[in-house]
DSSP file (Angstrom, degrees, kcal/mol; ACC not computed):
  #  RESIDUE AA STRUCTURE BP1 BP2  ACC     N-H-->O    O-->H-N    N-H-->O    O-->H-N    TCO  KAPPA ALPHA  PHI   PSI    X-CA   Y-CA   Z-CA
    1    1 A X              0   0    0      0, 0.0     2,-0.2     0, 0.0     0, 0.0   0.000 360.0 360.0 360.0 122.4   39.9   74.9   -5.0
    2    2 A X     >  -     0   0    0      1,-0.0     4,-2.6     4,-0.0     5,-0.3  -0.554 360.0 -86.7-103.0 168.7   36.8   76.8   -5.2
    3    3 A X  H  > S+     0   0    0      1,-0.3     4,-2.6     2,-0.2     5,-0.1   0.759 123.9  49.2 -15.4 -65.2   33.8   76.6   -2.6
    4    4 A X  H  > S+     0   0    0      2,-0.3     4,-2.4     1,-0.2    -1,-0.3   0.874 111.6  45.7 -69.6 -32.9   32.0   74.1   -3.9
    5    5 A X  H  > S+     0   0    0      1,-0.2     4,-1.6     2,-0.2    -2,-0.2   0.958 110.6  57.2 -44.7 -59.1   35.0   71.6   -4.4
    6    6 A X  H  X S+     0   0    0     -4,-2.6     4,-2.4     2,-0.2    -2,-0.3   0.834 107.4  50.0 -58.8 -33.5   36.0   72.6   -0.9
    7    7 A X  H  X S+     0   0    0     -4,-2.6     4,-2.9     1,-0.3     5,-0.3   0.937 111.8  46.5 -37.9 -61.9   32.2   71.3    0.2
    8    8 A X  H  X S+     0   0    0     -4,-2.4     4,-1.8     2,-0.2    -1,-0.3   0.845 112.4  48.3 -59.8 -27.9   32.5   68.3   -1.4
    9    9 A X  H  X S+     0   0    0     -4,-1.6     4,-1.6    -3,-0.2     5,-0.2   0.999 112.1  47.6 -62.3 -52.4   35.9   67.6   -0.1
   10   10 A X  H  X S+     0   0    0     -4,-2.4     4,-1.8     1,-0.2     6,-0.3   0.755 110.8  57.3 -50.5 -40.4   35.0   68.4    3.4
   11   11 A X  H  X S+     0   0    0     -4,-2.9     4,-1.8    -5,-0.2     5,-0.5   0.935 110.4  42.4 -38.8 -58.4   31.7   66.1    3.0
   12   12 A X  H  < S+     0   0    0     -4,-1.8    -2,-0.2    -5,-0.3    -1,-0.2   0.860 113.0  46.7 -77.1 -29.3   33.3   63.4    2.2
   13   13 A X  H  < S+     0   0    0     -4,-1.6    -1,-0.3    -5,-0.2    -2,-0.2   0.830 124.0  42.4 -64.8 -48.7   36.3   63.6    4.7
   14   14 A X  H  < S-     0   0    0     -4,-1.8    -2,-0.2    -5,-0.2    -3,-0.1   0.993 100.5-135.5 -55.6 -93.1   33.3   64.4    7.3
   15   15 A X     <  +     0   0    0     -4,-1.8    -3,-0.1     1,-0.4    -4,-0.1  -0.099  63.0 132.0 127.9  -7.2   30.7   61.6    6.0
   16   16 A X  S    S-     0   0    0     -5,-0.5    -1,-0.4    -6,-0.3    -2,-0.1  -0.450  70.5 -85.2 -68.3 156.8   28.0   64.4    6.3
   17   17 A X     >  -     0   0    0      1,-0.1     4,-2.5    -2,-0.1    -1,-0.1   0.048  36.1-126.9 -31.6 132.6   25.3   65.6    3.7
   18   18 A X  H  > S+     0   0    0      2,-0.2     4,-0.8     3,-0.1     5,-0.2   0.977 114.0  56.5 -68.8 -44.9   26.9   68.2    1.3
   19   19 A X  H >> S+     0   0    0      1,-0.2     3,-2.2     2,-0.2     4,-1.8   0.992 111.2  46.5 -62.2 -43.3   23.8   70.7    2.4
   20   20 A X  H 3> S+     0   0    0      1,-0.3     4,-0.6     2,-0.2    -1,-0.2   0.895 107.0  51.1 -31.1 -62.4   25.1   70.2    6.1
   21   21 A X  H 3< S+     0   0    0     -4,-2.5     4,-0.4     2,-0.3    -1,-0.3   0.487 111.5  56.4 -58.3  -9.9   28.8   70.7    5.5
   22   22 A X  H XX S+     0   0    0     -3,-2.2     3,-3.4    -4,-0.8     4,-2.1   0.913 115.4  37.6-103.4 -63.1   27.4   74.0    3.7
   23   23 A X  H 3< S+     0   0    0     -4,-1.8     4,-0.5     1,-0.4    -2,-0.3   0.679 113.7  45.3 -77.1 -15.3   26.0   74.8    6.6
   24   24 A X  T 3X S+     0   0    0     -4,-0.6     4,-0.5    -5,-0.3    -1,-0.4   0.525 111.8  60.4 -88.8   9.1   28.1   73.9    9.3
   25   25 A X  H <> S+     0   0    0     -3,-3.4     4,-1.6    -4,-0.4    -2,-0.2   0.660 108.3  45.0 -99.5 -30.3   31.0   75.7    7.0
   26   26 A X  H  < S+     0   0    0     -4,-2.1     4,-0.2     2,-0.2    -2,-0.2   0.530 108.9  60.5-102.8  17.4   28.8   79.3    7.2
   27   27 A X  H  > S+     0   0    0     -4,-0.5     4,-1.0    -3,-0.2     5,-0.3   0.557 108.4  40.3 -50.1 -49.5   28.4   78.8   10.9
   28   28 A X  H  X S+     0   0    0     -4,-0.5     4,-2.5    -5,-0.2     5,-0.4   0.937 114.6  50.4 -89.1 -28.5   31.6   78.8   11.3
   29   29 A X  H  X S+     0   0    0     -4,-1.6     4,-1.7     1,-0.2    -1,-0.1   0.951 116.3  42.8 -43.3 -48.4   32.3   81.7    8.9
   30   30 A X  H  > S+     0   0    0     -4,-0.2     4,-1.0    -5,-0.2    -1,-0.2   0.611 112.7  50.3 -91.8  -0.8   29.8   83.9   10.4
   31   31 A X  H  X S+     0   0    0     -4,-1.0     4,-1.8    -3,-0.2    -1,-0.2   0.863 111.7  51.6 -89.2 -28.4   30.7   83.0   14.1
   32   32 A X  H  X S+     0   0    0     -4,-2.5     4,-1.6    -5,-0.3    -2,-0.2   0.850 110.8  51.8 -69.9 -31.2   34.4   83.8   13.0
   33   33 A X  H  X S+     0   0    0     -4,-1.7     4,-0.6    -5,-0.4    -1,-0.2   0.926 107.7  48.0 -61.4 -48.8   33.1   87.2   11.6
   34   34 A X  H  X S+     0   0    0     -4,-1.0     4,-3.3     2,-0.2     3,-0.3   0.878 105.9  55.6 -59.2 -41.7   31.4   88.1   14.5
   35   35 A X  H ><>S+     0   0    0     -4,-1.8     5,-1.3     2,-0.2     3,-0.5   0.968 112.9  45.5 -38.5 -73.4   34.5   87.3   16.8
   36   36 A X  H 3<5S+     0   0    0     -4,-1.6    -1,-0.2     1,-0.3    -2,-0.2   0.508 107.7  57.4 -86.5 -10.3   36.5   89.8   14.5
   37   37 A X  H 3<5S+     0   0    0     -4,-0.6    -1,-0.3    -3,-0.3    -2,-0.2   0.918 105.6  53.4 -67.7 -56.9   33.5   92.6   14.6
   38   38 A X  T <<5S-     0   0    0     -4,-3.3    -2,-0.2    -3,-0.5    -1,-0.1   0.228 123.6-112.8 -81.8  17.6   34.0   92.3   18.3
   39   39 A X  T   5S+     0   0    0      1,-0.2     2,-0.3    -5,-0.1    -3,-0.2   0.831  77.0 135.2  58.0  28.8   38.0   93.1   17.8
   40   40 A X      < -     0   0    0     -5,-1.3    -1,-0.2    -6,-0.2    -2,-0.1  -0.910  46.6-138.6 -83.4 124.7   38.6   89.3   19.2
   41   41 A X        -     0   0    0     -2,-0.3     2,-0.4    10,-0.1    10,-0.2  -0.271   8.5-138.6 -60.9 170.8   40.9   86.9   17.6
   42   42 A X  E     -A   50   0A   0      8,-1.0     8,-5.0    -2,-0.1     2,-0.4  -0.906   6.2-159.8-153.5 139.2   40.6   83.3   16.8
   43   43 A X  E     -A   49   0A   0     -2,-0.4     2,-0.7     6,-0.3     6,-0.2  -0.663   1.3-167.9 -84.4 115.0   42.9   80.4   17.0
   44   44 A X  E >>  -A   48   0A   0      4,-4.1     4,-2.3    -2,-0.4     3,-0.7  -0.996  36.6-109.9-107.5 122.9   42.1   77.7   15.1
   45   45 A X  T 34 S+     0   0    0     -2,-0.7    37,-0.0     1,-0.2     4,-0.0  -0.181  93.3   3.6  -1.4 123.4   44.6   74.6   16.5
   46   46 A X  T 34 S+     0   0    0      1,-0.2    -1,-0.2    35,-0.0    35,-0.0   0.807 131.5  62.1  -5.0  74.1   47.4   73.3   14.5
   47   47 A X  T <4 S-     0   0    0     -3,-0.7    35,-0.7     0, 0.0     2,-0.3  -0.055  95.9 -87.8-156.7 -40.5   46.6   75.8   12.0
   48   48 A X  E  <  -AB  44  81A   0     -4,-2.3    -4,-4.1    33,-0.3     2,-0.4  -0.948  31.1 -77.2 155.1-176.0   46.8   79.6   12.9
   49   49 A X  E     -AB  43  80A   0     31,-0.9    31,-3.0    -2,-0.3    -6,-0.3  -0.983  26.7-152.2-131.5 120.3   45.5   82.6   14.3
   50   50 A X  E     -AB  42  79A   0     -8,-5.0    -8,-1.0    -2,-0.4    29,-0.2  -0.627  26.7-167.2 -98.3 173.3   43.2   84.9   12.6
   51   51 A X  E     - B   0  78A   0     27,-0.8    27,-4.0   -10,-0.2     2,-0.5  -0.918  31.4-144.0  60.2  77.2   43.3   88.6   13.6
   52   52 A X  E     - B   0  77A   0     25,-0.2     2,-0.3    -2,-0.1    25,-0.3  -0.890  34.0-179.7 -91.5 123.3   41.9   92.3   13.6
   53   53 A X  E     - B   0  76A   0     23,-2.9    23,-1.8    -2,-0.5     2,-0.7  -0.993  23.7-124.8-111.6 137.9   44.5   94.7   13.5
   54   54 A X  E     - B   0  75A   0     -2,-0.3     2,-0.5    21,-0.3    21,-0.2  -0.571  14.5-164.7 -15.5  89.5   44.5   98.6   13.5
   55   55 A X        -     0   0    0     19,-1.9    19,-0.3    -2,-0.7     3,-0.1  -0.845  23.2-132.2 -91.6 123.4   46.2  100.7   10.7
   56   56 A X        -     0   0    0     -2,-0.5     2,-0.3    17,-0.1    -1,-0.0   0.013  31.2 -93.3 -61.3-168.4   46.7  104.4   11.8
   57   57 A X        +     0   0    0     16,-0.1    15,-0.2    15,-0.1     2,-0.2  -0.811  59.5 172.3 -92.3 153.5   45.8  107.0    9.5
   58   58 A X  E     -C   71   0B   0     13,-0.9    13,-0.9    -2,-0.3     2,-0.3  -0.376  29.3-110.1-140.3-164.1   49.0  108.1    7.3
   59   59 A X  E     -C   70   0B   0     11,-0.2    11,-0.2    -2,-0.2     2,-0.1  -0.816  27.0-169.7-152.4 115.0   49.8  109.9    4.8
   60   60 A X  E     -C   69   0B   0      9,-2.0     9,-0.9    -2,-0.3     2,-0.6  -0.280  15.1-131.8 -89.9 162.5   51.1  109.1    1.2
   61   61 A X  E     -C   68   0B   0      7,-0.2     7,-0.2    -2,-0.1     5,-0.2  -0.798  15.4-131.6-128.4 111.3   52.5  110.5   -1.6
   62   62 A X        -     0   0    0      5,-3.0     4,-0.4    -2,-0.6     0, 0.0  -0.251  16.9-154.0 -26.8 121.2   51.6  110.3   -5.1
   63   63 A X  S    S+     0   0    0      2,-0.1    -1,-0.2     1,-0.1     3,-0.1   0.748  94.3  42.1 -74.7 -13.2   55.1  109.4   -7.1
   64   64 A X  S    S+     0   0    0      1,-0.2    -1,-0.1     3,-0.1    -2,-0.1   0.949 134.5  20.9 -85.5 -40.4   53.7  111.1  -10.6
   65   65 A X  S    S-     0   0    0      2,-0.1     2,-3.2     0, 0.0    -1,-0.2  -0.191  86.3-145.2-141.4  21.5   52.1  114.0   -8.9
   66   66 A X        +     0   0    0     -4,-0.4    -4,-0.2    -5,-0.2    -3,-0.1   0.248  53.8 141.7 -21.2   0.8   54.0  114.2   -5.4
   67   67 A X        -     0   0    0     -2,-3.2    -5,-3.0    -6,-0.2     2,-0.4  -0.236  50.3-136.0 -56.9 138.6   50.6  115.3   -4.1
   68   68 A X  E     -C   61   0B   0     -7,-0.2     2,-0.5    -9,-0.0    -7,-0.2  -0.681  17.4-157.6-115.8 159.8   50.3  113.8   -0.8
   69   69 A X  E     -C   60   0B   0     -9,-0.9    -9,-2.0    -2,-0.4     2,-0.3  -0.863  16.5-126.3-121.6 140.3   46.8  112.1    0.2
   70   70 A X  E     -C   59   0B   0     -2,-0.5     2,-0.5   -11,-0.2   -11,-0.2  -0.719  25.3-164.6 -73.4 131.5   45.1  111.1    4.2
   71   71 A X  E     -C   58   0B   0    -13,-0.9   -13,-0.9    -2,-0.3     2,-0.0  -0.965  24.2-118.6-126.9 113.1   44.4  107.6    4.0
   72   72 A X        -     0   0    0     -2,-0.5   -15,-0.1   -15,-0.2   -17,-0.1  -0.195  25.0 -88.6 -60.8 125.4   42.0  106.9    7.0
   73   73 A X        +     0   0    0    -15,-0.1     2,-0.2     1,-0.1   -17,-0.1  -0.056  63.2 170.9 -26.6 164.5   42.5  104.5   10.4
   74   74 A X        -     0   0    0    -19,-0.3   -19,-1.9     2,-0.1     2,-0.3  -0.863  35.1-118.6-166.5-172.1   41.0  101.4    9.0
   75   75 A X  E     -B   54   0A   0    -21,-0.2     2,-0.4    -2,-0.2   -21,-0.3  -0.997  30.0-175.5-127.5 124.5   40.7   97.4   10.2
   76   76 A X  E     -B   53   0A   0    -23,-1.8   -23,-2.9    -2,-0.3     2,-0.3  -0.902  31.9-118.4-129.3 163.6   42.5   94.5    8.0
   77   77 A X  E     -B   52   0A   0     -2,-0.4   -25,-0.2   -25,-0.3     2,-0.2  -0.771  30.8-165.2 -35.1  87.3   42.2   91.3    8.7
   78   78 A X  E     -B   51   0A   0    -27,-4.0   -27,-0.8    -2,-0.3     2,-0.4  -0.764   4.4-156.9-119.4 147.3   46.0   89.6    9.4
   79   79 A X  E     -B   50   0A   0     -2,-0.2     2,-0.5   -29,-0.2   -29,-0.2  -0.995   5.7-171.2-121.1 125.9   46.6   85.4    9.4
   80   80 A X  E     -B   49   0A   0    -31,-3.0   -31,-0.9    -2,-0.4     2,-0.2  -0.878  23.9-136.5-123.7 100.7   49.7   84.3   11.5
   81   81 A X  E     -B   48   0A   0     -2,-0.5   -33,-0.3   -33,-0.2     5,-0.3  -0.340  20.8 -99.1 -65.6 137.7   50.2   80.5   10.7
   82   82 A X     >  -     0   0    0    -35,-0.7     4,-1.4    -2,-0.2    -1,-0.1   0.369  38.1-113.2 -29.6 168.6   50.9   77.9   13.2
   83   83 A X  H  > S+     0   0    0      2,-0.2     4,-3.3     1,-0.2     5,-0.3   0.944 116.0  58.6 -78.9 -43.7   55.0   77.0   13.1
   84   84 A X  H  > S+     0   0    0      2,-0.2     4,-2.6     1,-0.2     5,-0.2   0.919 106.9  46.6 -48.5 -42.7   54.1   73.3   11.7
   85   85 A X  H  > S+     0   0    0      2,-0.2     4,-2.7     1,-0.1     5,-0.5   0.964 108.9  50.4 -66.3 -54.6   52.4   74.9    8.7
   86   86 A X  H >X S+     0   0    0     -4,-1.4     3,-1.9    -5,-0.3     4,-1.7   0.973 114.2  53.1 -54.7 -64.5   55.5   77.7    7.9
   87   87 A X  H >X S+     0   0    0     -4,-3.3     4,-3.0     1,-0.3     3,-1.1   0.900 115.3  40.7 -61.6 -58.0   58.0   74.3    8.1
   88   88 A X  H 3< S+     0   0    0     -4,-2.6     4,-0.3    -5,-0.3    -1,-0.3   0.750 116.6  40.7 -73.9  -8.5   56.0   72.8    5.8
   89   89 A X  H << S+     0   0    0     -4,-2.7    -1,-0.3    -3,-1.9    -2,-0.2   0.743 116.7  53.4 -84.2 -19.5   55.1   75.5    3.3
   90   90 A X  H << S+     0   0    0     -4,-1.7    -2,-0.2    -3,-1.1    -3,-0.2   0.841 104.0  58.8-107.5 -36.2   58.8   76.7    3.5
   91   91 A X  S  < S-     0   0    0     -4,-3.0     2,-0.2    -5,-0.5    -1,-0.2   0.834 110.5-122.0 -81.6   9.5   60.2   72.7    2.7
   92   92 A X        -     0   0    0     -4,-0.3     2,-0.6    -5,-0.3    -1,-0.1  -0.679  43.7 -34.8 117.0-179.1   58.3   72.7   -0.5
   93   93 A X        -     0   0    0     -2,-0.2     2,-0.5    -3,-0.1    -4,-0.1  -0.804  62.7-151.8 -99.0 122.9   55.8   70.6   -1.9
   94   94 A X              0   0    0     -2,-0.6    -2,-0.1    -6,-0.2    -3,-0.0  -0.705 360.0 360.0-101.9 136.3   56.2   67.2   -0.9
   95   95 A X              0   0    0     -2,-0.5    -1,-0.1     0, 0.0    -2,-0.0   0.621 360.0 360.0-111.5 360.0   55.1   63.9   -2.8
């Protein structure tokens, strides 16, 4: 499902304007961006928990060339889904 599908889905589920749903959908993008600038999580409600984490800096090795490389602290971006969602992803797709 790409963007725009999801717009329209979300419109219709809503009963809002598709330009609304666009916008109340990059409101909440960019407030959830800012949250994760400011090293905050966010909890969405029976769905999950986004996540800033810390990676230290390390050190690697090439396997072809054993030369070993600094790979620098950095911030990703981790999702830990609610437990209802893992039961249901984990029994399969249900019809």
């Amino acid at each position: 499902m790409n963007n725009k599908e999801f717009i329209a889905e979300l419109a219709e589920r809503t009963g809002y304007s598709l330009k609304d749903t666009q916008r109340l959908v990059d409101n909440i993008i960019n407030a959830m961006g800012d949250a994760f600038q400011e090293d905050n999580c966010v909890q969405v409600p029976n769905f999950g928990t986004f996540e800033s984490k810390k990676k230290l800096e390390r050190v690697i090795v090439n396997p072809s060339t054993g030369q070993r490389m600094l790979v620098p602290p950095k911030l990703v971006l981790t999702f830990k889904p609610n437990q209802t969602w893992k039961d249901k992803l984990k029994g399969g797709v249900q019809q």
